[in-house]
C-alpha angles and dihedrals in degrees: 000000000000102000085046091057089052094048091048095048091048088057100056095048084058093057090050095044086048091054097046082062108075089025076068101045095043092048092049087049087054111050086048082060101054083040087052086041093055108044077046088065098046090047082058122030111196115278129254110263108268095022102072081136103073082063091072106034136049114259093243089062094042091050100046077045097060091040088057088050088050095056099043086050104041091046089058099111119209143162148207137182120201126182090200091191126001098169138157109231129213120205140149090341091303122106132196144175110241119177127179112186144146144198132210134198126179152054135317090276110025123032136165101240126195130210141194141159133163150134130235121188114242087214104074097267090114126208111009109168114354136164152179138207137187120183147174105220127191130195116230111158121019108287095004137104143185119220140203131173154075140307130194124205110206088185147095081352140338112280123150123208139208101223135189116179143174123214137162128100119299120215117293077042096270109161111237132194116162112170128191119209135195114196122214084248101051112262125136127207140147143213123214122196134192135174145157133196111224103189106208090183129350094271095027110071125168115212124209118192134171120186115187118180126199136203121200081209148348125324106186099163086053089035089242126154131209109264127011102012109180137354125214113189110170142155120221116197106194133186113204098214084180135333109303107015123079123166111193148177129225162147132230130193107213120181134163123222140212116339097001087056089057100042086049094047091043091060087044101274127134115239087220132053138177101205115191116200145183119199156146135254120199144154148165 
């Protein structure tokens, strides 16, 4: 019974033994692969969200691919023509068409952009203020562009402009255009736009805009004074009937300031003005 009791207890030191074996090998296997893991991990660090791919390629192949990218994109041409505001005004018992649009060709960086802007009186007088622009504009920030060319102002009388302009959407989303001009005979003045789009519903937008132009001296053939010029404050109240097309109602405070006050009131102006309006908005 006794020799029995030995050989059973050998043999059960063998099984253990036997076990012991693979537990060993797997836990040495193991811990070569945390180590591999490991030295894995410090050989690549996690990528920056939005570039996973530099974990799998070199940095000279993901650079000549994002310059290829760069050019595909940036060579895509496209256009746009927008008429911004085209509005019968109402003031003082005079009425008169006044439009203010642009139109835009190129790619994602550099495009070849058009301006104009002008009134007509409904009344049979013609052409009172009108204007043209053509510019090459850059991107150089996200929503923003740089701008350099000419404009041309067919009334009240022929006068070309250097011109150099900004444009793209400040934060809180208000639309901003400030232009700066230099006239062929010297004079320097600037235009400064802003406007936001407050959507009541999806199809109903109002439409706040304020325009303020400045002279760096006086002006008296445009009746134009040294300083804050003029002041434009208006709402827009706009239905999108469908894209693109947006008739809309409105009223505008326009008012003249310092020297160019006195030089309009002095040919039988007002300084002031309340304009009403009714308009349409459109673009392509």
């Amino acid at each position: 019974m006794t020799h029995i009791n030995k050989r059973w207890s050998h043999l059960t030191l063998c099984c253990f033994a036997a076990l012991a074996i693979p537990f060993s090998a797997l836990a040495q296997t193991s811990g070569m692969t945390s180590e591999s893991t490991e030295e894995a991990t410090v050989e690549k660090p996690a990528p920056v969200a939005g570039q996973q791919a530099d974990a799998y390629y070199s940095k000279d192949e993901m650079e000549k691919s994002r310059e290829e990218l760069k050019k595909m994109l940036g060579n895509r041409k496209t256009g746009s023509i927008l008429f911004n505001q085209f509005e019968a005004q109402s003031v003082n018992g005079s009425e008169d068409l006044y439009w203010n649009g642009q139109a835009w060709y190129g790619g994602d960086i550099n495009k070849l952009w058009f301006k104009s802007e002008g009134r007509a009186s409904l009344n049979g007088e013609g052409v009172d203020d009108a204007e043209i622009q053509a510019l090459y504009s850059r991107a150089v920030a996200p929503f923003w562009n740089v701008q350099a060319g000419v404009r041309y102002d067919i009334e009240p009388d022929s006068l070309a402009h250097g011109v150099v302009a900004l444009n793209g959407l400040a934060p809180y989303w208000f639309e901003v255009d400030a232009s700066a001009f230099l006239s062929e005979k010297g004079d320097v003045t600037a235009r400064i736009e802003a406007e936001y789009e407050l959507l009541l519903t999806q199809r109903l937008i109002l439409q706040p805009r304020i325009e303020a132009n400045l002279s760096a001296q006086d002006i008296p053939e445009r009746e134009t004074g040294a300083g804050l010029s003029t002041l434009d404050a208006g709402l827009r109240l706009r239905y999108e009937i469908r894209r693109g097309f947006a008739p809309y109602v409105g009223v505008e405070w326009q008012s003249a300031f310092g020297e160019t006050r006195d030089m309009i009131k002095a040919a039988g102006g007002e300084g002031d003005d309340i304009v009403f309006l009714v308009g349409l908005r459109t673009w392509y």
